[in-house]
C-alpha positions in Angstrom: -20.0 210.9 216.7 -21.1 211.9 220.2 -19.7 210.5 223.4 -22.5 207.8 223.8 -22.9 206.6 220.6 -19.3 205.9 220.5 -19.5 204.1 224.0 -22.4 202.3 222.6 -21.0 201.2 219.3 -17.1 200.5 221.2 -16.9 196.7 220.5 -17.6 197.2 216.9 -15.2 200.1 216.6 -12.0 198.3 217.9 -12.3 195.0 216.9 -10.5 194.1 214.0 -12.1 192.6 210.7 -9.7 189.8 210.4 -9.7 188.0 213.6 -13.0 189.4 215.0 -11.0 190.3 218.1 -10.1 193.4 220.1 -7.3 195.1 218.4 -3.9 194.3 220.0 -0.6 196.6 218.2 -3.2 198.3 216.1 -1.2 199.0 212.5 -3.3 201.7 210.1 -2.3 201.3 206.6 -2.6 204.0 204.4 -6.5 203.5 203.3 -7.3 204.5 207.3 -8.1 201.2 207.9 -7.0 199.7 211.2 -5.7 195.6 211.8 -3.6 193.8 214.6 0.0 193.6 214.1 0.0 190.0 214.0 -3.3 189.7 211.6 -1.0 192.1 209.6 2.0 189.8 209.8 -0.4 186.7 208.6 -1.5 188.3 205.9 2.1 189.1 204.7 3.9 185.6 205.3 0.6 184.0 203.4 0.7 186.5 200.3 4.7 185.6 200.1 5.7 189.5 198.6 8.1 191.1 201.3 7.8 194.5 201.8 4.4 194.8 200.2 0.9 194.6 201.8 -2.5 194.4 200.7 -5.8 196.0 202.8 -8.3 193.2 203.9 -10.7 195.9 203.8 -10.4 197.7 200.1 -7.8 195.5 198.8 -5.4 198.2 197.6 -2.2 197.6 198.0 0.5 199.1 199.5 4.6 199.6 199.9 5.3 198.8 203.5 8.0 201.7 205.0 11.2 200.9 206.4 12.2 197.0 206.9 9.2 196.1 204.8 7.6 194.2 207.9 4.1 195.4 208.9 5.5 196.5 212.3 6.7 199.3 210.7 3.5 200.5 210.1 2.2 203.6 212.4 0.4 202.6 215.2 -3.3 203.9 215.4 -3.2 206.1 218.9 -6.5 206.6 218.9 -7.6 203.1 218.7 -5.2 202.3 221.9 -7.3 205.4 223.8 -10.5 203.4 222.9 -8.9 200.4 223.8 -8.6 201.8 227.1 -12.0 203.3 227.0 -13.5 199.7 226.6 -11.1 198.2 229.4 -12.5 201.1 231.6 -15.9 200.4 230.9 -15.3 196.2 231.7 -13.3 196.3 234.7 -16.3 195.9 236.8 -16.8 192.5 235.2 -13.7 191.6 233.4 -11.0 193.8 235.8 -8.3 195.0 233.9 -4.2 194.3 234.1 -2.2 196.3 236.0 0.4 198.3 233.8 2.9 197.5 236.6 2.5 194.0 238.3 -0.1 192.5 235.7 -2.1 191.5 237.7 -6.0 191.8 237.1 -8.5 193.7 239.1 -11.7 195.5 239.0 -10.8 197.5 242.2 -8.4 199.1 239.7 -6.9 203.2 239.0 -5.8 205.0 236.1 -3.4 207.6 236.0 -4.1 210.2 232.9 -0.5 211.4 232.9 1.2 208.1 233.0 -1.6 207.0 230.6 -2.0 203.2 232.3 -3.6 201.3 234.8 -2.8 200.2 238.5 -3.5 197.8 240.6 -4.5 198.7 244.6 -1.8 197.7 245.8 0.8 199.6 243.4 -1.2 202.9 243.0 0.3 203.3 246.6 3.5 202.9 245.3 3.5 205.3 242.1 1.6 208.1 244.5 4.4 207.7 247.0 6.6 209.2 244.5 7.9 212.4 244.3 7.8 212.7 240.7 4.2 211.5 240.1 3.2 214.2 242.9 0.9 216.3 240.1 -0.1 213.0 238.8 -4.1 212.9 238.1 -5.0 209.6 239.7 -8.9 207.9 239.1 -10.4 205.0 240.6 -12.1 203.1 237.6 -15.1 203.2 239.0 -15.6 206.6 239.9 -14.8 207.9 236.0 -17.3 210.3 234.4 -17.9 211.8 230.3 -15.7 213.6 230.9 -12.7 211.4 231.9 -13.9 209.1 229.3 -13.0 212.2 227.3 -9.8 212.7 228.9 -8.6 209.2 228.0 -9.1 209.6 224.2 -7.5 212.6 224.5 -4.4 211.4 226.2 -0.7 212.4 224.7 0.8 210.2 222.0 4.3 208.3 223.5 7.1 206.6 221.8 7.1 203.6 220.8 10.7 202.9 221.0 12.2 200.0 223.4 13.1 202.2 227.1 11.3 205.3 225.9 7.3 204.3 225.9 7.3 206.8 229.1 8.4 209.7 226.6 5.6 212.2 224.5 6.2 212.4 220.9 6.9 216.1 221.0 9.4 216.5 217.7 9.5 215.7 213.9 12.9 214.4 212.5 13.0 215.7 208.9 15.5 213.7 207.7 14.1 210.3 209.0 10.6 211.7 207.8 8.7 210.8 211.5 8.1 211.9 215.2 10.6 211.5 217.9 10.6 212.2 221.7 13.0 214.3 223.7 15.2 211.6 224.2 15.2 209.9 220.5 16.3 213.6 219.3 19.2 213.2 221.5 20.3 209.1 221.0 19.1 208.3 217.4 18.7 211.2 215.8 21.9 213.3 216.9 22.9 216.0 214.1 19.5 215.2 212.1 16.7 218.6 211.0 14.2 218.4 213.4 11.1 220.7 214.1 8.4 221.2 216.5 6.3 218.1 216.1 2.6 220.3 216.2 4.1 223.3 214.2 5.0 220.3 211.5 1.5 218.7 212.4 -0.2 222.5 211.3 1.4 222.6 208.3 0.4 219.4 207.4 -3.5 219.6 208.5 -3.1 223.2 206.1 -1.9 220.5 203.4 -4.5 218.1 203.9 -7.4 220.5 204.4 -6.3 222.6 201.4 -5.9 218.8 199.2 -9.5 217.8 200.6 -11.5 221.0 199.7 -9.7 220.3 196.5 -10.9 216.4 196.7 -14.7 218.3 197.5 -14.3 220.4 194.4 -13.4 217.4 193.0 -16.3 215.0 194.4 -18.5 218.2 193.7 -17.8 218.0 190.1 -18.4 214.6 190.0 -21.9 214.9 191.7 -22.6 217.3 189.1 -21.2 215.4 186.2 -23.5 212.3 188.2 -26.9 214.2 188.4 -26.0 215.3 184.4 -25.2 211.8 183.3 -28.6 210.6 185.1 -30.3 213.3 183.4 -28.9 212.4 180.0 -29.7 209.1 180.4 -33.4 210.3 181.1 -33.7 212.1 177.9 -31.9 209.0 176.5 -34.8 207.1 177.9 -37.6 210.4 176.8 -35.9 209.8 173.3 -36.5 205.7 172.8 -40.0 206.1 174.2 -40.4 208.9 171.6 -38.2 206.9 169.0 -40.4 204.0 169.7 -43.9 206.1 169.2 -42.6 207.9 166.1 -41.5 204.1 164.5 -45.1 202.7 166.2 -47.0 206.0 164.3 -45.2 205.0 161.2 -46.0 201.5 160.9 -49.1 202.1 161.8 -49.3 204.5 159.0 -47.8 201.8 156.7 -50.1 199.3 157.6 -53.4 201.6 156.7 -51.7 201.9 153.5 -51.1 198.2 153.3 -54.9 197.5 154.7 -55.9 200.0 151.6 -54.3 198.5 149.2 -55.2 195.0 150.2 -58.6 196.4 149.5 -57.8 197.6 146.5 -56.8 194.7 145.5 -59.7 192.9 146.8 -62.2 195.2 145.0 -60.4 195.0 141.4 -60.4 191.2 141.6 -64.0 191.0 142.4 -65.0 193.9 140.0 -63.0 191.5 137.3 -64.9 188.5 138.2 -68.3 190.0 138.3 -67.9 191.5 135.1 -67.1 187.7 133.8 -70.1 186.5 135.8 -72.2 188.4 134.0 -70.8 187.4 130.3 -70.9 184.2 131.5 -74.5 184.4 133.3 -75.6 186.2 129.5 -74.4 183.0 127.7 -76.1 180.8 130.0 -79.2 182.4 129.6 -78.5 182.1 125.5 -78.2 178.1 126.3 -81.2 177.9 128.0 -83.1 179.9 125.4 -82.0 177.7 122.6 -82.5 174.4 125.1 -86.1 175.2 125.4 -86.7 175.8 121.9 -85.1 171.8 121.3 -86.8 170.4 124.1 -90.4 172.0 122.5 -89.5 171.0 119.1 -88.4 167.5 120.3 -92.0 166.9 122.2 -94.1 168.4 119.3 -92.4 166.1 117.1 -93.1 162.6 119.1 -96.5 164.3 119.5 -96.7 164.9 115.6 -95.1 161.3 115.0 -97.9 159.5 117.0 -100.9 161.7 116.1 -100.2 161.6 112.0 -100.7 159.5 109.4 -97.8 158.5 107.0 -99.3 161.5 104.4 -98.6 164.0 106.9 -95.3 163.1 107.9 -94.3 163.0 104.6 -96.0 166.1 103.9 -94.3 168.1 106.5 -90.9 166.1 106.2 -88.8 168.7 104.7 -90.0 171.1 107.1 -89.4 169.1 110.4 -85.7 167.9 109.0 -84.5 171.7 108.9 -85.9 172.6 112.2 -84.5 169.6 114.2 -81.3 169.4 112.5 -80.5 173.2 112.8 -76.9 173.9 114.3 -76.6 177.8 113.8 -77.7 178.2 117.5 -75.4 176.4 119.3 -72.9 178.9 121.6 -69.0 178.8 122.2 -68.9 179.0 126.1 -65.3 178.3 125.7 -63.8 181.7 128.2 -60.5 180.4 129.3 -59.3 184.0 129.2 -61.9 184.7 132.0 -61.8 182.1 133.7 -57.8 182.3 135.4 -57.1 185.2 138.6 -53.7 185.0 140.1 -51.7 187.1 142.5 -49.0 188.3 141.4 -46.8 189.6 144.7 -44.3 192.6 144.8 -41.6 190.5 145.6 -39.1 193.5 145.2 -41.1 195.8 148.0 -40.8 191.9 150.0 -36.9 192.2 149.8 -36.8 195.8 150.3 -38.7 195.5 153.3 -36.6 192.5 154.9 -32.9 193.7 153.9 -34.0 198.0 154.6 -36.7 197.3 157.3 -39.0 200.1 157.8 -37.0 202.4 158.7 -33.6 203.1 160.3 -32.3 204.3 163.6 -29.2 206.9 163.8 -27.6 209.2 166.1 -28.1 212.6 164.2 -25.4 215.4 165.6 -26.9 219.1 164.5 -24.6 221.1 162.3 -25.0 224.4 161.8 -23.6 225.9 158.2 -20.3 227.9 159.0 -22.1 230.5 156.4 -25.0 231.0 158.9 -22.4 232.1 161.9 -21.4 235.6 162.8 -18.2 236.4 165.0 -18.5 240.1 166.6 -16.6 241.8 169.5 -13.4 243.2 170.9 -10.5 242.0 169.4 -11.9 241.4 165.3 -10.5 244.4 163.9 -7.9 246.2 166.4 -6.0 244.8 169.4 -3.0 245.2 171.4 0.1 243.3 172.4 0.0 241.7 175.9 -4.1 242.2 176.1 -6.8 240.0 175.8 -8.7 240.0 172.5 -12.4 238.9 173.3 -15.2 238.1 170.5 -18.3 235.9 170.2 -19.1 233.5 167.4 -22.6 233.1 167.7 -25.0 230.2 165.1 -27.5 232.1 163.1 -30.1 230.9 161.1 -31.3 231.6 157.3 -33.1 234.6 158.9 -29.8 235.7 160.7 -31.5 235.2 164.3 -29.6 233.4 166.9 -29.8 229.7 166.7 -28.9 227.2 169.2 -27.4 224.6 167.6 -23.7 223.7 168.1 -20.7 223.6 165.8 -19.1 220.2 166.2 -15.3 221.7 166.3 -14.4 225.6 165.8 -10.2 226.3 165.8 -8.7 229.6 165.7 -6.0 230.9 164.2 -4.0 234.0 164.0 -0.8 234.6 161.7 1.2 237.4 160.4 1.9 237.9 156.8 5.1 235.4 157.3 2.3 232.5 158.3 4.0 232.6 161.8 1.5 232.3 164.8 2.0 236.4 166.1 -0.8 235.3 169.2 -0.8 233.0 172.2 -3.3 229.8 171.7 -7.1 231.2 171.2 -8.7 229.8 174.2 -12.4 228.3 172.7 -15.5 228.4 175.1 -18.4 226.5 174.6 -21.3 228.2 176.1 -23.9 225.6 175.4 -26.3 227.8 173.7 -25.1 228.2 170.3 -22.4 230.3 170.9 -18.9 230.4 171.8 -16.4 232.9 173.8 -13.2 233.3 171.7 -9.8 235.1 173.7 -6.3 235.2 172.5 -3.3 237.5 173.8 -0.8 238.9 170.5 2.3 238.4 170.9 3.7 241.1 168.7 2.5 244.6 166.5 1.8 244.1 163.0 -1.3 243.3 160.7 -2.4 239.6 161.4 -5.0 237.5 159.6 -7.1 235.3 162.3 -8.8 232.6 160.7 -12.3 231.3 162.5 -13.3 227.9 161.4 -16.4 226.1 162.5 -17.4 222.4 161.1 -13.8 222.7 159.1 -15.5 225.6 156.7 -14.1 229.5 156.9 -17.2 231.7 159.3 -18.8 234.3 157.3 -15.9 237.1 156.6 -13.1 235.0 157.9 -10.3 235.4 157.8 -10.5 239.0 159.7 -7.5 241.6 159.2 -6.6 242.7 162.8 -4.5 245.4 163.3 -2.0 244.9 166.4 -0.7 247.8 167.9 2.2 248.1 170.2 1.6 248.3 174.0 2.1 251.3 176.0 2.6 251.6 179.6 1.2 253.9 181.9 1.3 254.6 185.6 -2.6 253.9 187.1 -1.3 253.8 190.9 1.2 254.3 193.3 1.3 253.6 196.9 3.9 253.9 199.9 6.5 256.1 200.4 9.5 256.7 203.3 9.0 255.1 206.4 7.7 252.3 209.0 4.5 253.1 209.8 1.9 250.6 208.1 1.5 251.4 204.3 4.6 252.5 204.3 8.5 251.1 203.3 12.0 251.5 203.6 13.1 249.2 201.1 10.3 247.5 199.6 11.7 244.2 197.3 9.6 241.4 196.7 6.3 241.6 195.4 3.6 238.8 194.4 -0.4 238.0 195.2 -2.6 235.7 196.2 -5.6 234.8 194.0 -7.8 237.2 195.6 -4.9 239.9 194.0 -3.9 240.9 197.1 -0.4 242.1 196.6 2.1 241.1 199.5 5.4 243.1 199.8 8.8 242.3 201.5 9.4 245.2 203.6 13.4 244.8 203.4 15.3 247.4 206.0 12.1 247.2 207.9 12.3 243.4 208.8 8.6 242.8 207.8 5.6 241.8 205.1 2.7 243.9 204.3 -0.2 243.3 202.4 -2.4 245.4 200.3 -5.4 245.4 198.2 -5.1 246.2 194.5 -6.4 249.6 195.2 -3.5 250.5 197.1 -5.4 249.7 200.4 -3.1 248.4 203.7 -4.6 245.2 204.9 -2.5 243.6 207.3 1.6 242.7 208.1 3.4 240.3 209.8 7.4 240.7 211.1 9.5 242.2 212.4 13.5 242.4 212.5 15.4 239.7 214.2 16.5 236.2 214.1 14.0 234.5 215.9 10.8 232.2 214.6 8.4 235.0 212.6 11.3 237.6 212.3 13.1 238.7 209.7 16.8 240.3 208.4 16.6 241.9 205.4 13.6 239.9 203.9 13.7 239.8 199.8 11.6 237.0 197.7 8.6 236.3 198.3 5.9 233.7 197.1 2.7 232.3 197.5 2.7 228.2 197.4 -0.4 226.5 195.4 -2.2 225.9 198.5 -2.5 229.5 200.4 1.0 229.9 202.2 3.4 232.4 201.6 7.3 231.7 201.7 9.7 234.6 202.5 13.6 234.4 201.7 15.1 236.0 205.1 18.2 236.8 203.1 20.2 238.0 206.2 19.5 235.0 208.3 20.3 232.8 205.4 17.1 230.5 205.5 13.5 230.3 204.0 10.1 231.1 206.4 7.1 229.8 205.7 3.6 231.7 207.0 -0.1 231.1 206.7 -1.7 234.0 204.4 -2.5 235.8 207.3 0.8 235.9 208.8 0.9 232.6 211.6 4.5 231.3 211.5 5.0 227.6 210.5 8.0 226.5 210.1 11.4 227.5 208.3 13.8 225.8 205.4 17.5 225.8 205.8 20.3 227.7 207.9 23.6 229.4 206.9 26.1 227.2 204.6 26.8 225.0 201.5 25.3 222.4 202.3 22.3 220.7 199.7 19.8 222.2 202.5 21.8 225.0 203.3 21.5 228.8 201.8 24.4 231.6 201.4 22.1 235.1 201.4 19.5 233.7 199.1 17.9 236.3 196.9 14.7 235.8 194.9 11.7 232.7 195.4 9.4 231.9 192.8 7.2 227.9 192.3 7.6 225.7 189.6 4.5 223.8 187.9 4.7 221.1 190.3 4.2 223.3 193.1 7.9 223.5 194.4 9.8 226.1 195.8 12.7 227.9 193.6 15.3 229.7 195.3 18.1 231.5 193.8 20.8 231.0 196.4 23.0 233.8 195.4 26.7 233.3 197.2 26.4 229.7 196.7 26.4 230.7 192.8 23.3 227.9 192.5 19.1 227.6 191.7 18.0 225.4 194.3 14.6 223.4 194.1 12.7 222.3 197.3 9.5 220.8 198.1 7.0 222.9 200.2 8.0 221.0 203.2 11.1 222.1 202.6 13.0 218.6 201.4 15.7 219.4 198.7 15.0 217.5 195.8 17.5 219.4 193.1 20.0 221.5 192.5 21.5 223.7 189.3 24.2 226.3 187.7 27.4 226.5 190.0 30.1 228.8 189.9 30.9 228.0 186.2 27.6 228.8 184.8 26.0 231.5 187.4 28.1 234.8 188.8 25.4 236.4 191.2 21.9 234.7 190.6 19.1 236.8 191.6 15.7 235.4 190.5 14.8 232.2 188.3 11.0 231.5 187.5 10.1 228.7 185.3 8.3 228.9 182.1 6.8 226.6 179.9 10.1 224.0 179.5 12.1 226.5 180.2 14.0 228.0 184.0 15.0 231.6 183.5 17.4 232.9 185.7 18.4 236.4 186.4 22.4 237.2 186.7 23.1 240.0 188.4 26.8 239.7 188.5 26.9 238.5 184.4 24.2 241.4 183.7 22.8 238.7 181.5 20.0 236.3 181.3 20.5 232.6 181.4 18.3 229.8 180.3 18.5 226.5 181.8 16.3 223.2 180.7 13.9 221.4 183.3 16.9 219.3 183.7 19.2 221.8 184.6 21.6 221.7 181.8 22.9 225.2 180.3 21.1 226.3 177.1 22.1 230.0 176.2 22.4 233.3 177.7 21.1 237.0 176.0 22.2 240.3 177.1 25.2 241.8 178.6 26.2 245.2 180.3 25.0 248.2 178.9 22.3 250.7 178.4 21.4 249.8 174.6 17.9 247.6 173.9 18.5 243.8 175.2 21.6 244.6 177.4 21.2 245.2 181.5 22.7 247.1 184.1 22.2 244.6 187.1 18.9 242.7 186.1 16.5 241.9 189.3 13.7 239.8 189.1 11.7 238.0 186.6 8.1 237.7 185.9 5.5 236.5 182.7 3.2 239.0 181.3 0.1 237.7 179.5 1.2 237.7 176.2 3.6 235.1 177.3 6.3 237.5 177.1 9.4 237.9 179.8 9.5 240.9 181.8 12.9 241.7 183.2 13.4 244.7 186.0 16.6 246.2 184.8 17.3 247.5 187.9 20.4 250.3 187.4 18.9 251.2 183.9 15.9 252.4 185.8 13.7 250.1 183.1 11.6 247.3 182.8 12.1 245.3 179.6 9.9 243.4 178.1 11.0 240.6 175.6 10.9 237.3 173.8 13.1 234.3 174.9 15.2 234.8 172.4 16.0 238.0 174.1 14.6 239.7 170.9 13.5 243.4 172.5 9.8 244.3 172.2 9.5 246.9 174.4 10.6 248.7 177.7 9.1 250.9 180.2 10.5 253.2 182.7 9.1 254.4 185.8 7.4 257.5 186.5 8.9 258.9 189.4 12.4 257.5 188.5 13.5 254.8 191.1 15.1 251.1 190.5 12.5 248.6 189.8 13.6 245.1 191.7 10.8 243.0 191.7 7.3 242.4 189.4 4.3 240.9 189.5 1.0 240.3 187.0 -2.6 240.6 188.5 -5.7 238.6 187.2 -6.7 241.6 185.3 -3.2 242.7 183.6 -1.8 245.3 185.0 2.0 245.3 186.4 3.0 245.6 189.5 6.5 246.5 190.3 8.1 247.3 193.4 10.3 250.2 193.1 13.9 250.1 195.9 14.8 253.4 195.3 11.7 255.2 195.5 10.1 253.1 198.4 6.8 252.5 196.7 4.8 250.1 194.4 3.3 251.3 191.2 0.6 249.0 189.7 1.4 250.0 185.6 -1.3 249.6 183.1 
């Protein structure tokens, strides 16, 4: 925000949300947001719960520090500069309070070193002192941008009782908080304390290295956002298609219903015309034989009246047979013709109200585990400690790449004792119908890995794989005598960043240089000494999780800490026995949790500190531990190096004594004054045998599985892995680092 919009916008930026009101004691909580002390204090005594505080703003809560009152809370500086700021800009109006007499006026000053305001008639006063002789002094009304500037970026005082004159230059590490000059000497007698802005850069290289991890973090979310907005658009494509293929089908069911209705329609009229017509034939007999009565009848009456009583009697015999004939009367009785009901399908009825007319389902693709192929490195041959790589890929019945996905494939890879011989396969879903398999063996020998997709065997699995023993060979070496750059007298420590750049301790000459993979120099930092940046006899190194580098300054008995290229920031512990306190310590490795391990090697103890440098945890003691030299951490496990024992010792997470393997000798599994420690990628301990002139490689058992020894002779004393594989070890005698494939 630019000068002017903040001037604008000042009201709204220090007035607090709770009372409405210009912030006075402004308290931020840990959310960032800002309240008065004694809205703060309100909101406290009302809630009832002592020592616990919930944001207004957000309504997270939080632990309040110290007493458990808010006024322990830190103070928001800044907001006290824009305080300032706003009485600067209202004194013509308002005035403002003299920081001396209290007494308002808008003919007022402000010194920038005192960091208050005066009155006219004390500015006289505090100018007439010697000590305020550099003093910048302002009248109010003659400030520009620029002072406005100079305000908000006024030093940050005490806030102690008698000391609100003194800058906050120091950090106590023990109380956890800044001091001034004359709180380091009163309260904080005998306590740890630092350079308040060398403390204040390794904490913005914390925070900026934890919020591009927050941006990676919001980044993924965007992404997983934009692809959960697009699935719910092909959610939404997929009803309106669901909804037109269910609308198509009815429609379809109803032409079939409409055709059948008119079939139905046309046999029913087709039966009733053909009865019609019967009936319409016998009607037409009826009549017929009607009119032949009727005739009969009126020639009759006609023959009664016209003839005499010879005639009828004549003709009697005749007439009697033709009036009284009953041979042409008709059955019309057609009840069987007569009767058309529907009869309706009732069973199609209750189909169609307990099935509907169709169904809705959430179909996942399968792909037959027959129809997949798995090709590539690592099917038929591989070798200990190196990744084996293949592809299972979804084909169809024509053996072309499908893209459908298996709904779970597993992995597994077993000697002919059924004991897993390989490190976890790691399963890749590419998306596309295929899937990037990798494993590391553990051990030589014919193993049988098993590829299952959809809980059925892949086509040929299980594959024999033939494991063969790893061998070692020199690809690099780089160094040699002396103290010009790329070169070492008494190179120790090695390790890299995640860029593989490989930074070594430079022991006899008091320094750290750094070098590319390809044996390249890139930069150093050191030199010898005991002051901040210098170094005695420098050994352990180590890169912490978020881009520094610790250094063990063995001869000066404490730990430096350095940005990765090389700025000193601040250093852990000093000479003694003491929790914080180191006797020569030796090797430096982090845990899981991103903590610092130090093998402090008089003290006969593995110490554990955060990368601050607070001790959180100790382990071994003069019982268990003769000389430690290294300890790393794997898996559950600490390993610890024991020079003086020529053994090595495994500890619990806890710090509790498990076993030990080796002792002194030249045979496999025993050591001549073992150095450090490091992991290979077949999960496998490396240990730098350092008077045997070997490196051994083994299980944590201490079962032997292989050692290698270095080509131009030499005592290796520390190692390293890169991204790719390959070793690197630093080698004391010879004054040179060889990167071993």
């Amino acid at each position: 925000m630019d000068l002017q919009t903040l001037l604008h916008n000042l009201h709204e930026e220090v007035s607090c949300s709770v009372c409405m009101s210009p912030f006075t004691d402004p308290k931020i909580l840990p959310c960032f947001h800002t309240f008065c002390l004694h809205c703060l204090n309100e909101l406290q005594r009302t809630s009832g719960k002592h020592g616990e505080i919930t944001c207004p703003e957000c309504r997270r809560k939080f632990q309040v520090p110290g007493s458990g009152y808010p006024q322990d809370l830190p103070a928001n500086f800044r907001m006290n500069s824009l305080l300032d700021v706003m009485a600067i800009q209202k004194c013509n109006v308002d005035g403002v309070k003299c920081g001396n007499c209290d007494k308002t006026s808008a003919q007022s000053f402000y010194c920038f070193k005192c960091c208050a305001f005066w009155c006219e008639d004390c500015i006289a006063a505090h100018n007439i002192i010697r000590a305020n002789k550099d003093h910048r002094v302002l009248a109010i009304k003659d400030f520009q941008d620029q002072d406005i500037e100079d305000v908000l970026k006024r030093p940050v005082f005490c806030q102690i009782e008698h000391h609100e004159s003194e800058e906050l230059k120091f950090f106590c590490k023990n109380c956890e908080k800044a001091i001034c000059n004359t709180c380091a000497i009163t309260l904080h007698e005998g306590h740890a304390k630092l350079l308040l802005q060398n403390v204040a850069n390794e904490r913005k290289s914390s925070l900026q290295s934890a919020m591009e991890t927050q941006k990676e973090k919001a980044l993924q979310m965007r992404n997983t956002i934009t692809r959960l907005q697009s699935e719910c658009n092909e959610i939404q494509e997929q009803v309106a298609c669901v909804k037109k293929s269910a609308q198509s089908f009815i429609d379809n069911l109803m032409k079939v219903f409409e055709a059948k209705k008119q079939e139905l329609f046309k046999a029913v009229e087709d039966k009733a015309q053909e009865v019609i017509e019967r009936l319409e034939e016998q009607q037409s007999e009826v009549e017929y034989k009607l009119r032949r009565i009727e005739t009969s009848i009126e020639e009759t009456e006609i023959f009664l009246k016209r003839s005499t009583n010879a005639e009828i009697v004549q003709f009697n015999t005749v007439f009697q047979k033709e009036v009284t004939d009953e041979a042409g009367l008709v059955d019309c009785d057609r009840k069987d013709l007569r009767h058309f009901v529907f009869f309706p399908n009732k069973s199609l009825m209750a189909k169609a109200n307990s099935e509907g007319v169709g169904s809705l389902k959430q179909i996942i693709s399968q792909t037959k585990s027959r129809n997949s192929k798995a090709e590539g490195k690592g099917i038929t041959e591989v070798t200990v400690g190196l990744e084996a790589q293949f592809v299972l890929t979804t084909r169809n019945a024509e053996n072309e790449q499908c893209y459908e996905q298996c709904d779970v494939v597993t992995v597994k890879i077993k000697n002919g004792d059924d004991r897993e011989c390989a490190t976890e396969a790691q399963v890749q879903d590419n998306k596309d119908g295929s899937y990037n398999i990798s494993y590391f063996a553990k051990e030589a020998g014919t193993c049988q890995t098993s590829v299952m997709a959809n809980g059925e065997h892949v086509s040929g699995s299980p594959f024999t794989v033939q494991v063969k023993r790893r061998k070692y060979k020199r690809v690099l070496s780089f160094g040699g005598q002396g103290s010009s750059a790329g070169r070492f007298n008494r190179p120790w420590g090695v390790t890299m960043n995640e860029r593989d750049e490989v930074a070594v301790t430079d022991k006899l000459n008091g320094r750290v240089q750094i070098f590319s993979t390809d044996g390249a120099y890139l930069r150093s930092f050191g030199s010898k000494g005991d002051q901040e940046g210098e170094f005695k006899y420098p050994s352990g190194i180590a890169y912490l999780n978020y881009g520094n580098m610790v250094i063990a300054d063995s001869g000066n008995n404490r730990l430096q800490i350095f940005t990765e290229q090389g700025k000193y920031l601040t250093q852990i512990g000093s000479k003694g026995n003491l929790d914080h306190q180191f006797n020569y310590p030796w090797g430096l490795s982090v845990d899981s949790d991103g903590n610092i391990i130090v093998a402090d090697s008089n003290n006969k103890l593995i110490k554990i500190f955060t990368p601050s440098g607070q001790f959180l945890r100790k382990f071994g003691g003069e019982n268990l531990l003769v000389d430690p030299i290294h300890c790393i951490q794997k898996d559950q496990y600490f390993i610890v190096s024991d020079n003086g024992d020529h053994s090595i010792k495994v500890f619990n997470t806890d710090g509790d004594f498990l076993y030990k393997f080796g002792n002194e000798g030249k045979g496999d599994g025993e050591f001549n004054r073992p150095r450090c420690l490091s992991g290979d990628k077949a999960e496998n301990l490396m240990v730098c045998d350092r008077a045997n002139d070997r490196v051994q490689v083994l299980e944590l058992s201490g079962k032997l599985i292989t050692t290698f020894e270095l080509v131009t002779g030499g005592s290796p004393v520390s190692i390293a892995v890169l991204s790719d594989g390959r070793i690197v070890v630093s080698v004391f005698g010879d004054n040179r680092i060889q990167i071993i494939k």
